[in-house]
N, CA, C and O atoms as a GROMACS GRO file, in nm:
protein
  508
    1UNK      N    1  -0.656  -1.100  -1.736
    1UNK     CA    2  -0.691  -0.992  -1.826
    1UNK      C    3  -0.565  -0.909  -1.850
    1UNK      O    4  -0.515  -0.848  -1.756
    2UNK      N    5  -0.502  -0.905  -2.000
    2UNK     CA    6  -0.382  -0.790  -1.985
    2UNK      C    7  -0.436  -0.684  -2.088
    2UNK      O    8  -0.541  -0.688  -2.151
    3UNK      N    9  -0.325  -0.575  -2.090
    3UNK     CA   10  -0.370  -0.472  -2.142
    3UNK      C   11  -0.350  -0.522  -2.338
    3UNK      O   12  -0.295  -0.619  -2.390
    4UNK      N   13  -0.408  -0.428  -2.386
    4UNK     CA   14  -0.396  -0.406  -2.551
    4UNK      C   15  -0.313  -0.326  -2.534
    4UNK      O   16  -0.326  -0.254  -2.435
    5UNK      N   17  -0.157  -0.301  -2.651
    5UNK     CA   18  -0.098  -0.213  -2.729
    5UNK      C   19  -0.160  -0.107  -2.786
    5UNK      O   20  -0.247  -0.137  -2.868
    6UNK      N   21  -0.140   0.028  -2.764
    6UNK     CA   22  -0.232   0.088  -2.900
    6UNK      C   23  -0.110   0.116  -3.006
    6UNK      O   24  -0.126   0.160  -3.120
    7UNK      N   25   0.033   0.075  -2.936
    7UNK     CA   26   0.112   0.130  -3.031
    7UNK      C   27   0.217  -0.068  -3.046
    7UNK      O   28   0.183  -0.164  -2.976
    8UNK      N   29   0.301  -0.073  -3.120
    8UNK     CA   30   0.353  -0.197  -3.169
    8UNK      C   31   0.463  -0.132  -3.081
    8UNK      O   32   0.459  -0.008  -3.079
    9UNK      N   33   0.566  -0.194  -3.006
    9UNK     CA   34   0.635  -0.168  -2.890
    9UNK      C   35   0.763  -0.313  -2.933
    9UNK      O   36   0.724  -0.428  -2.949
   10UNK      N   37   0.884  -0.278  -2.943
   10UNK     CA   38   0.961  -0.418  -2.978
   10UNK      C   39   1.024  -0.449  -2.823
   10UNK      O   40   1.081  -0.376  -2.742
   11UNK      N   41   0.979  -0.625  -2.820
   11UNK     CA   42   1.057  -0.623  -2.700
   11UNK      C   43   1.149  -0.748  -2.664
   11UNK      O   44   1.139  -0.856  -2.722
   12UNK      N   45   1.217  -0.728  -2.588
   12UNK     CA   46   1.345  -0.785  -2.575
   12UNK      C   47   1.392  -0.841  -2.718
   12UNK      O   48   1.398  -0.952  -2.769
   13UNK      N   49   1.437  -0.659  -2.774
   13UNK     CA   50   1.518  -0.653  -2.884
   13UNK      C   51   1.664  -0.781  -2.880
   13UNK      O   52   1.737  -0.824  -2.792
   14UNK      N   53   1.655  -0.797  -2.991
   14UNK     CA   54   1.787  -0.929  -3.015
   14UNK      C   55   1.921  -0.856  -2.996
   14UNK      O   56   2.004  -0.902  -2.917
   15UNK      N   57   1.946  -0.744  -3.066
   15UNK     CA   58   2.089  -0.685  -3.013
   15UNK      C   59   2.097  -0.647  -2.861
   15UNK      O   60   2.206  -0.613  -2.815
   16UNK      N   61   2.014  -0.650  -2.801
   16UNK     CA   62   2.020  -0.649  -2.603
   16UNK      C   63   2.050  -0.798  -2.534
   16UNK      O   64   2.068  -0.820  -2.415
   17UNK      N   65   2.050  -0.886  -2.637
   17UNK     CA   66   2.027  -1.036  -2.563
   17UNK      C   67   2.164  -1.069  -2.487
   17UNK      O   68   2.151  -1.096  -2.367
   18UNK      N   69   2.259  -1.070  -2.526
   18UNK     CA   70   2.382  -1.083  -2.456
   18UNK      C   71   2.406  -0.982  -2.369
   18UNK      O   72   2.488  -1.021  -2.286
   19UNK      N   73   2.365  -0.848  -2.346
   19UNK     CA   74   2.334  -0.781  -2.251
   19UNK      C   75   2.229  -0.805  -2.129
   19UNK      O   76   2.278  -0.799  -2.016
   20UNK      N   77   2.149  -0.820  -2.136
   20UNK     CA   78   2.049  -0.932  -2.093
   20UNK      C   79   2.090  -1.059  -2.017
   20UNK      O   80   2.063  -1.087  -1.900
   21UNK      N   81   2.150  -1.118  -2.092
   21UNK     CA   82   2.227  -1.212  -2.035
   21UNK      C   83   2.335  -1.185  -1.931
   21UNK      O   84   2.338  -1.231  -1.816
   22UNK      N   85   2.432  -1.095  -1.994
   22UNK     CA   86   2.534  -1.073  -1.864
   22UNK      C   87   2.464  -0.995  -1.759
   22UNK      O   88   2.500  -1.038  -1.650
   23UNK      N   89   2.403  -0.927  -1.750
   23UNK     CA   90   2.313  -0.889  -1.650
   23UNK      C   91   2.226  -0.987  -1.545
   23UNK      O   92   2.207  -0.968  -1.425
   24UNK      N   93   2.182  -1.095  -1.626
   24UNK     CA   94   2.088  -1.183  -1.496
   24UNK      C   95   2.196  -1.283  -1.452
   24UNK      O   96   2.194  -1.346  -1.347
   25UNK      N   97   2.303  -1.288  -1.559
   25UNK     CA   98   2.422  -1.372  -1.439
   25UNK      C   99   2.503  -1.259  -1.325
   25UNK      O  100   2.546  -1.292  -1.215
   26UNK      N  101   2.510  -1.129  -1.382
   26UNK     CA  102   2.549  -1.036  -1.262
   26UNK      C  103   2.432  -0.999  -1.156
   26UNK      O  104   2.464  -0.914  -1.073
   27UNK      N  105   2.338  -1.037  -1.149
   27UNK     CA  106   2.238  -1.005  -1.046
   27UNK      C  107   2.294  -0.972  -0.897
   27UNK      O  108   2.348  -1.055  -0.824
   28UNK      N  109   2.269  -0.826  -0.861
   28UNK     CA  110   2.292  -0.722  -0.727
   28UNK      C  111   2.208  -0.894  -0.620
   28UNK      O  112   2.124  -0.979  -0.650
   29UNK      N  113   2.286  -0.869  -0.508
   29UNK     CA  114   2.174  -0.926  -0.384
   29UNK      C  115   2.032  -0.926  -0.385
   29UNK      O  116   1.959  -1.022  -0.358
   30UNK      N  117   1.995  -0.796  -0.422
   30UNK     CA  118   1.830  -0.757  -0.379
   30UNK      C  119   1.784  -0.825  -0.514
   30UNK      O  120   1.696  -0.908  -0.488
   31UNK      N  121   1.808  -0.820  -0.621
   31UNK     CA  122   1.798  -0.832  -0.758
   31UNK      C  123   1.781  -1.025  -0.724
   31UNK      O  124   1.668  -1.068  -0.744
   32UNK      N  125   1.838  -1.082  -0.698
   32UNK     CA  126   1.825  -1.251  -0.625
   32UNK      C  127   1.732  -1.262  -0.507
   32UNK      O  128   1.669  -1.367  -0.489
   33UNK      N  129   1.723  -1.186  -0.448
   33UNK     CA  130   1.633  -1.170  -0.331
   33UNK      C  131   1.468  -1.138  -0.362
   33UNK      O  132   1.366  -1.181  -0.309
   34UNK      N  133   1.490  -1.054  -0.459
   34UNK     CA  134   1.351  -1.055  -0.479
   34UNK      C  135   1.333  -1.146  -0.578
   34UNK      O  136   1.233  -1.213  -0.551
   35UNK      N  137   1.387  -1.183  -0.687
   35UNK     CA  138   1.369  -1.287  -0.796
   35UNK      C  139   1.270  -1.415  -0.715
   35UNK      O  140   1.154  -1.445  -0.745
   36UNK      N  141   1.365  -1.484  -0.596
   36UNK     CA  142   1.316  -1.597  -0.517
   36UNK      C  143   1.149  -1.591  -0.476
   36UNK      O  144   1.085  -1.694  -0.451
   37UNK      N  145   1.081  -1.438  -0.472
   37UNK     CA  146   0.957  -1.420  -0.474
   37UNK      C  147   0.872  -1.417  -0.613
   37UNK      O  148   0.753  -1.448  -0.626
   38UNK      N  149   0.960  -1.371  -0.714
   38UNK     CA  150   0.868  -1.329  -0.809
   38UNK      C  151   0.854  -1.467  -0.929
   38UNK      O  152   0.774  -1.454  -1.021
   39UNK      N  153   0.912  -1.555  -0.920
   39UNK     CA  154   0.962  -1.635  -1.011
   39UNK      C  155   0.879  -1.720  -1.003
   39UNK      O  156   0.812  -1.707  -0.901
   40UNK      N  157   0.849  -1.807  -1.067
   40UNK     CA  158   0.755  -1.919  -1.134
   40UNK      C  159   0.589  -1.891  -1.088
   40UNK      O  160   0.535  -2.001  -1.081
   41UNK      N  161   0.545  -1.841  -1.073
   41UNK     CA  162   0.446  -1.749  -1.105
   41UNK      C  163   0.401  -1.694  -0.962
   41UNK      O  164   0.296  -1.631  -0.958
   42UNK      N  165   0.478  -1.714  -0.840
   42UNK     CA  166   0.452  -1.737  -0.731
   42UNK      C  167   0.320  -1.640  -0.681
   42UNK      O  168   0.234  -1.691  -0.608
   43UNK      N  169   0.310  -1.510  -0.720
   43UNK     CA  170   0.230  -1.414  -0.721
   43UNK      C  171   0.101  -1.417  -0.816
   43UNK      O  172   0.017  -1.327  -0.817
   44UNK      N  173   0.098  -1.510  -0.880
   44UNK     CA  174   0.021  -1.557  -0.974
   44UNK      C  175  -0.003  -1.472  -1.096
   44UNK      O  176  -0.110  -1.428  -1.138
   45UNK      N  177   0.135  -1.455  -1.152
   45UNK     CA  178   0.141  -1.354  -1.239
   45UNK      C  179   0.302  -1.362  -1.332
   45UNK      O  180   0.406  -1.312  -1.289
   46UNK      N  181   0.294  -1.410  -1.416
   46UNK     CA  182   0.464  -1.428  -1.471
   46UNK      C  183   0.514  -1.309  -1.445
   46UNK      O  184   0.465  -1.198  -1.462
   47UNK      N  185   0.638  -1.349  -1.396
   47UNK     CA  186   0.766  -1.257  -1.439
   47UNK      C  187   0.895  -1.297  -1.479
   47UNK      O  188   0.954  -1.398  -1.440
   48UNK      N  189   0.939  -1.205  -1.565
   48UNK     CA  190   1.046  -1.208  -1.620
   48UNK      C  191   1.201  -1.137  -1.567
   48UNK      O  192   1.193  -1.074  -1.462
   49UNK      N  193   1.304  -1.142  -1.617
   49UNK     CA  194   1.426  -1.056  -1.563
   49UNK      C  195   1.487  -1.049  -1.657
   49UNK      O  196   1.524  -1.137  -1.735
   50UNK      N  197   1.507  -0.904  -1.655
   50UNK     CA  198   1.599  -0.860  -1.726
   50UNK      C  199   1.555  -0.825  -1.849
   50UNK      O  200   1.639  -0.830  -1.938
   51UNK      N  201   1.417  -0.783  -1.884
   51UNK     CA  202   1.347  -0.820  -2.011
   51UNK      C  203   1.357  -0.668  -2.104
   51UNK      O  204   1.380  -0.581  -2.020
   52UNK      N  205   1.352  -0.630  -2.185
   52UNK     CA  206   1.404  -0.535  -2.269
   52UNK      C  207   1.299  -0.473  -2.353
   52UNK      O  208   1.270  -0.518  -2.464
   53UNK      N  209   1.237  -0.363  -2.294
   53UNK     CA  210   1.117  -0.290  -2.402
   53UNK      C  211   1.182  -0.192  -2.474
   53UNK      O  212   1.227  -0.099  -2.407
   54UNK      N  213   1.206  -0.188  -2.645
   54UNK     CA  214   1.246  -0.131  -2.724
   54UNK      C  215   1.414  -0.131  -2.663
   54UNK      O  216   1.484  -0.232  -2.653
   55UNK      N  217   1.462   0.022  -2.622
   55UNK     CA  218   1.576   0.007  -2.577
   55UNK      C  219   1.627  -0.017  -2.457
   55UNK      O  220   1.741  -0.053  -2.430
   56UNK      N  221   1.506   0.013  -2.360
   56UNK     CA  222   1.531  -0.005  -2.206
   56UNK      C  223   1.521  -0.172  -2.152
   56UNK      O  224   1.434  -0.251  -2.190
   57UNK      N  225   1.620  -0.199  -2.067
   57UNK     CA  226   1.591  -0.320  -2.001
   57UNK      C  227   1.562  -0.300  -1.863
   57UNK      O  228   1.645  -0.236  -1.799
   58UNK      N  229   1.444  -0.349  -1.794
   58UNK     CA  230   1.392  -0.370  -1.716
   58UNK      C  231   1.420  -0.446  -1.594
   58UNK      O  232   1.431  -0.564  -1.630
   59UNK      N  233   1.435  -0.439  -1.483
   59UNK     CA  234   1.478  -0.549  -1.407
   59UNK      C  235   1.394  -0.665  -1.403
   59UNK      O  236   1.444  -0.776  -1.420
   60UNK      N  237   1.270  -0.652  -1.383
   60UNK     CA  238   1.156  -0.793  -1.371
   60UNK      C  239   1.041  -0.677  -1.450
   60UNK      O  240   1.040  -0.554  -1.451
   61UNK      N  241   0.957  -0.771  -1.507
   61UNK     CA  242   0.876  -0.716  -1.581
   61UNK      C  243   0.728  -0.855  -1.639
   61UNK      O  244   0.732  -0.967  -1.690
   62UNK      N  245   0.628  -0.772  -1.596
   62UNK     CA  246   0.512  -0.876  -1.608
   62UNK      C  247   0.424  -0.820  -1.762
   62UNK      O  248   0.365  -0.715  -1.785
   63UNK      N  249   0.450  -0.949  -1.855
   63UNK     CA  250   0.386  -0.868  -1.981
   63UNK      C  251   0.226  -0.861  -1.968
   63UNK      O  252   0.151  -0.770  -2.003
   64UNK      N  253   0.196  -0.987  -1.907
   64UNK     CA  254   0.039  -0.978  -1.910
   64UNK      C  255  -0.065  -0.845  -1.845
   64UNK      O  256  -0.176  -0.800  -1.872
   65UNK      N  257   0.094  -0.802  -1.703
   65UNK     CA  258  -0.013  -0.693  -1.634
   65UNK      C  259   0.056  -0.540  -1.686
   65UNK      O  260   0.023  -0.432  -1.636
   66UNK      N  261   0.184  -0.560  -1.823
   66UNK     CA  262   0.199  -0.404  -1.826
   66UNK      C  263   0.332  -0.310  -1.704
   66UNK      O  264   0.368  -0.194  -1.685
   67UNK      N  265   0.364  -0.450  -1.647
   67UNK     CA  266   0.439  -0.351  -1.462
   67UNK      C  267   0.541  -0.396  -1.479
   67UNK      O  268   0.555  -0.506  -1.532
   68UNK      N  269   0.636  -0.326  -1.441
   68UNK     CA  270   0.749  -0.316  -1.481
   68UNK      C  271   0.815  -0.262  -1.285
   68UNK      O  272   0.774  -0.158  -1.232
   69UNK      N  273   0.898  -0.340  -1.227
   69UNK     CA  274   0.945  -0.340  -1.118
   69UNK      C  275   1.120  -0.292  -1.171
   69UNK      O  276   1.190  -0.341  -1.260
   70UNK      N  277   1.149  -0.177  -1.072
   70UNK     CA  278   1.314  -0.136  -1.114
   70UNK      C  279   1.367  -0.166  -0.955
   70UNK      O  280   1.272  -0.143  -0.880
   71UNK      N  281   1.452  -0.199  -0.900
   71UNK     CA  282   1.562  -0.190  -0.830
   71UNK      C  283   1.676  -0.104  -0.837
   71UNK      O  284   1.763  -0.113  -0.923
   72UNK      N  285   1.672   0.001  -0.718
   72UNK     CA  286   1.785   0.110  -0.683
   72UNK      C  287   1.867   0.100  -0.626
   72UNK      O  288   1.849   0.134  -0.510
   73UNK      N  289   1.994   0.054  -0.658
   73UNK     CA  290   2.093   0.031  -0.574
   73UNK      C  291   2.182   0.166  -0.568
   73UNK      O  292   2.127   0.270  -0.603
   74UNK      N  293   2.325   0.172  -0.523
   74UNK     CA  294   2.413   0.289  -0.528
   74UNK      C  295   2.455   0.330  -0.626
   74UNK      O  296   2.527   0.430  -0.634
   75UNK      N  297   2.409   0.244  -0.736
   75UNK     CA  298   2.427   0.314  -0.894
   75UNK      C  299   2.344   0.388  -0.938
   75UNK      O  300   2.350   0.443  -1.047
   76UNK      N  301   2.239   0.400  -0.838
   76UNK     CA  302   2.115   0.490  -0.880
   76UNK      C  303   2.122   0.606  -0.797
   76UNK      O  304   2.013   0.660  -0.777
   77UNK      N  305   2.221   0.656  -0.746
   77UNK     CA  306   2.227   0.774  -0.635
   77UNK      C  307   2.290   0.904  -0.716
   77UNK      O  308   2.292   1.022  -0.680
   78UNK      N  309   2.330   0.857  -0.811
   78UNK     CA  310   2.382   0.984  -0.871
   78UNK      C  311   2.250   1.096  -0.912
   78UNK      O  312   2.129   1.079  -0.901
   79UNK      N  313   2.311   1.189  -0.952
   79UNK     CA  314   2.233   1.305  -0.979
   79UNK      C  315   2.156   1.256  -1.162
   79UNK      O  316   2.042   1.263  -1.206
   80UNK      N  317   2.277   1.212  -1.219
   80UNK     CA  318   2.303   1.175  -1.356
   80UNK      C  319   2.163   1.063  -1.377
   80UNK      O  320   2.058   1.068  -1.442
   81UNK      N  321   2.240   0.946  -1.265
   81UNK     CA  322   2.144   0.832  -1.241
   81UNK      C  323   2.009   0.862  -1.222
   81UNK      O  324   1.928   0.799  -1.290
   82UNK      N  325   1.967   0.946  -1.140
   82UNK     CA  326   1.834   1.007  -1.118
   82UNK      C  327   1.742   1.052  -1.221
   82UNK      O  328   1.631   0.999  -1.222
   83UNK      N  329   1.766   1.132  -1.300
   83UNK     CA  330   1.746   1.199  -1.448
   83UNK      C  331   1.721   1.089  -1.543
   83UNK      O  332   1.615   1.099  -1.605
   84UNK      N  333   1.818   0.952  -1.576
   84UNK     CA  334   1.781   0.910  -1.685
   84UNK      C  335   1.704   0.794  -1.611
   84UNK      O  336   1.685   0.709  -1.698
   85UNK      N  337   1.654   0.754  -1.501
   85UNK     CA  338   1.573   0.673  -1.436
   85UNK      C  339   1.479   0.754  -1.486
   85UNK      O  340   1.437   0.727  -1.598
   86UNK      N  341   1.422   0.876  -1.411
   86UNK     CA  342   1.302   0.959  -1.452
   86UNK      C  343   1.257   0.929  -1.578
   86UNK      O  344   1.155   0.861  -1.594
   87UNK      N  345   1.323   0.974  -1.672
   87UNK     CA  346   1.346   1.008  -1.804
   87UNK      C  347   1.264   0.817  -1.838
   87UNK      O  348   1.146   0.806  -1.870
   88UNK      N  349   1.330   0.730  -1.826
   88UNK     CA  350   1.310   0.625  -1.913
   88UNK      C  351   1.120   0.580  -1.833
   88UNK      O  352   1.017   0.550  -1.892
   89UNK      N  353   1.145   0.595  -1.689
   89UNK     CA  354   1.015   0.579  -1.642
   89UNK      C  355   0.853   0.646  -1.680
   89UNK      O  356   0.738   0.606  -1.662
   90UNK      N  357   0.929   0.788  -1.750
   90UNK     CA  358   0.792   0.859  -1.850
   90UNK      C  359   0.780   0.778  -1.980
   90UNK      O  360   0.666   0.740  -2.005
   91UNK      N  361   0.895   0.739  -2.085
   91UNK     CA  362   0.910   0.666  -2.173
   91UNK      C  363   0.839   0.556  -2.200
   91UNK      O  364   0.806   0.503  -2.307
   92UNK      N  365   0.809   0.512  -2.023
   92UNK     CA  366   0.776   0.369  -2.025
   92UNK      C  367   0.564   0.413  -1.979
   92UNK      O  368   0.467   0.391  -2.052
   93UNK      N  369   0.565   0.460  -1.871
   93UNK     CA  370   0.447   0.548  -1.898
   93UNK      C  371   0.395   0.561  -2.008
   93UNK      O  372   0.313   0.479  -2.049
   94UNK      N  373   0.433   0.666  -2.079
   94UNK     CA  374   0.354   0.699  -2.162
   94UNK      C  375   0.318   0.580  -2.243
   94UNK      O  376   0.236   0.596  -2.333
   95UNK      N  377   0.366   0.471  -2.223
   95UNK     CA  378   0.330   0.340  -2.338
   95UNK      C  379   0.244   0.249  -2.258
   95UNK      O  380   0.232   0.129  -2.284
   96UNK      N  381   0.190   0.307  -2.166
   96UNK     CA  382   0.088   0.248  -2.094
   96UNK      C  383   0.144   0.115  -2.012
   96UNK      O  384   0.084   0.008  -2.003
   97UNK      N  385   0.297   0.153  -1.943
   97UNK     CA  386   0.374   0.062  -1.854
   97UNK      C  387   0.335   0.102  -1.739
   97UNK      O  388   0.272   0.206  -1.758
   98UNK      N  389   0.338   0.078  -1.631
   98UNK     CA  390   0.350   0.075  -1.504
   98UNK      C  391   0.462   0.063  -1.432
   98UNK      O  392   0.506  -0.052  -1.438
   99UNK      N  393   0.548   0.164  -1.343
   99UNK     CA  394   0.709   0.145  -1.325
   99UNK      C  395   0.654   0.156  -1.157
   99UNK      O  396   0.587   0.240  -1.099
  100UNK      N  397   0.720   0.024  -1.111
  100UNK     CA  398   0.737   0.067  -0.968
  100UNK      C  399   0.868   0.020  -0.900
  100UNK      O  400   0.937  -0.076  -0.936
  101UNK      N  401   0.893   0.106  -0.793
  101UNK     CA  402   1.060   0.169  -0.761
  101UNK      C  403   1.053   0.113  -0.614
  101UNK      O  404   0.973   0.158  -0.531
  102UNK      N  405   1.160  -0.010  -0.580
  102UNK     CA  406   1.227  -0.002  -0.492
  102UNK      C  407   1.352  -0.021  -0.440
  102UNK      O  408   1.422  -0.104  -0.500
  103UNK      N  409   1.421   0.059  -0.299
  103UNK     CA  410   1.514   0.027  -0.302
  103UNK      C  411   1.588  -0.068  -0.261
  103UNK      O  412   1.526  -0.135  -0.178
  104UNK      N  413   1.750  -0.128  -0.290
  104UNK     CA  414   1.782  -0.231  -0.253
  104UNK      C  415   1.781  -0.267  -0.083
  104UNK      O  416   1.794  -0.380  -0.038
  105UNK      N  417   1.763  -0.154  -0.009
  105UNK     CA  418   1.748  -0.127   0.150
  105UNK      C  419   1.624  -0.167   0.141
  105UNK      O  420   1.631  -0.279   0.190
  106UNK      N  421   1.501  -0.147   0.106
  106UNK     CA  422   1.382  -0.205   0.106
  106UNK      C  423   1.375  -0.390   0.126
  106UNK      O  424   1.345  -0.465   0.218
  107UNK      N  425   1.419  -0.404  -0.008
  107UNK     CA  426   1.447  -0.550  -0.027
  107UNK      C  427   1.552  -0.641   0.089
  107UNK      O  428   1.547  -0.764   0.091
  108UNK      N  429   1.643  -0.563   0.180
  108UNK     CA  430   1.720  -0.613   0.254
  108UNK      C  431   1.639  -0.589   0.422
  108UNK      O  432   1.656  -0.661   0.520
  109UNK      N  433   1.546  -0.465   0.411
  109UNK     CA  434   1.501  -0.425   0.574
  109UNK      C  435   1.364  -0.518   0.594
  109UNK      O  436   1.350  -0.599   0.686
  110UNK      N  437   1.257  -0.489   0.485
  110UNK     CA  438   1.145  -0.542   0.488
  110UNK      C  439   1.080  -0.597   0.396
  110UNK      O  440   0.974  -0.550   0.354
  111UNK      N  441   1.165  -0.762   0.329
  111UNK     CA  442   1.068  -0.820   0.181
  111UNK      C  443   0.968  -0.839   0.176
  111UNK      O  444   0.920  -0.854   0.064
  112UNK      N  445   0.870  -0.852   0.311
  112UNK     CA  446   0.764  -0.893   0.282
  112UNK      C  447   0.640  -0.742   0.311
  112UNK      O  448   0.521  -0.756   0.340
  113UNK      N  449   0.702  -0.625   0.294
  113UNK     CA  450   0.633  -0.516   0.299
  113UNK      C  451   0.657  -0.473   0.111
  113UNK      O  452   0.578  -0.408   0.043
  114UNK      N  453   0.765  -0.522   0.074
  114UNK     CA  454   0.806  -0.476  -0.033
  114UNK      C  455   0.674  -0.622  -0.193
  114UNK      O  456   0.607  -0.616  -0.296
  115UNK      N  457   0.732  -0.725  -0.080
  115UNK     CA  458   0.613  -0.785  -0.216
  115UNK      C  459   0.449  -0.750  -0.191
  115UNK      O  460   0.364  -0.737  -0.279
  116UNK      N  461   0.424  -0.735  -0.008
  116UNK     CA  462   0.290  -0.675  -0.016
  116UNK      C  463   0.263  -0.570  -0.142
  116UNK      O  464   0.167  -0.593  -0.216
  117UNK      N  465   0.348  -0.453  -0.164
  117UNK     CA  466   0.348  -0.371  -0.248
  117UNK      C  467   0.324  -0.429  -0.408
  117UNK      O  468   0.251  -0.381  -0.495
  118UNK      N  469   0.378  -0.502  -0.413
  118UNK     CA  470   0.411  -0.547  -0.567
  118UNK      C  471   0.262  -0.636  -0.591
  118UNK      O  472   0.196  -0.620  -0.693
  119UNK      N  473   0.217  -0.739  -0.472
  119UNK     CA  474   0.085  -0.804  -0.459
  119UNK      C  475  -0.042  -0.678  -0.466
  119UNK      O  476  -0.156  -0.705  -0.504
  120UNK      N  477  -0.015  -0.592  -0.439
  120UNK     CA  478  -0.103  -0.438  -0.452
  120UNK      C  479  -0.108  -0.423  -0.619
  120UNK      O  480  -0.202  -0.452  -0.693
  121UNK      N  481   0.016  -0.373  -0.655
  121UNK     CA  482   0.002  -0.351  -0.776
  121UNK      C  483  -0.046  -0.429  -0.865
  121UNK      O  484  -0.130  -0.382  -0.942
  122UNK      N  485  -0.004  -0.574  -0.877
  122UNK     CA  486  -0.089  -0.689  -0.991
  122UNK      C  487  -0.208  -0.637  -0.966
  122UNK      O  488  -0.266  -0.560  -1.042
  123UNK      N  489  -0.248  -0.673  -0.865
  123UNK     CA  490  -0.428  -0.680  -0.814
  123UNK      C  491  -0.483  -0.525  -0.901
  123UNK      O  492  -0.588  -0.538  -0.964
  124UNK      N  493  -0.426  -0.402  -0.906
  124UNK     CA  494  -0.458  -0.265  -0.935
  124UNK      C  495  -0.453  -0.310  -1.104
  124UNK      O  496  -0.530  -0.270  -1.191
  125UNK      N  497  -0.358  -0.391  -1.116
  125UNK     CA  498  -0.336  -0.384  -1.268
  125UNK      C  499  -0.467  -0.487  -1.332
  125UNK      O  500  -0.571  -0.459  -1.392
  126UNK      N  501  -0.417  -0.593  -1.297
  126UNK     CA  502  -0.558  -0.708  -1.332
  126UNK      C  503  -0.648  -0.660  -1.344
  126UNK      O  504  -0.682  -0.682  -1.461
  127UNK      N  505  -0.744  -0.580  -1.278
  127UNK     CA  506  -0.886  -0.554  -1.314
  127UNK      C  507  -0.923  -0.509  -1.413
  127UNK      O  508  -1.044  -0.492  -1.432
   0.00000   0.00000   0.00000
């Protein structure tokens, strides 16, 4: 079961694609680490990487359930960094996305507390 649009939403705009691209060949550790869980439907739920709603690109992103998974590494510690994370995560909200946040210490201390989490969320979303 996925959600309806109420609004037309463009995604993985064509001028992001080579961005997109250099991005899933630069993939952080955690960013490969969790991929190895989320990939070929293992959760029983596609996901994607690197996928691009309007202007934001997403790290993994499930269209059928709406959820949208970000990864925080030390590029996300800034004050700056903080703000336009916020900022794009209401953006994505308000369009009836689902953003959930973890960090790359998560993904390196405890993966299998971190996909429990993510196995939480499909299940919340699906119904």
């Amino acid at each position: 079961m996925g959600f309806m649009s109420l609004e037309r939403t463009y995604q993985n705009h064509p001028i992001l694609k080579a961005y997109r691209k250099f991005l899933r060949g630069q993939g952080t550790l955690a960013e490969r680490t969790l991929w190895k869980y989320l990939r070929r439907n293992q959760l029983g739920f596609k996901f994607r990487r690197q996928f691009s709603i309007e202007n934001i690109i997403a790290d993994f992103y499930c269209h059928e359930l709406r959820l949208i998974i970000e990864l925080d590494g030390w590029t996300h510690e800034s004050e700056k960094s903080e703000k336009r994370d916020i900022m794009k995560e209401r953006v994505l909200e308000s369009k009836n996305y689902r953003v959930i946040r973890f960090t790359n210490e998560e993904i390196y201390g405890d993966i299998e507390k971190v996909i429990n989490s993510i196995t939480r969320a499909c299940e919340g979303r699906a119904k």
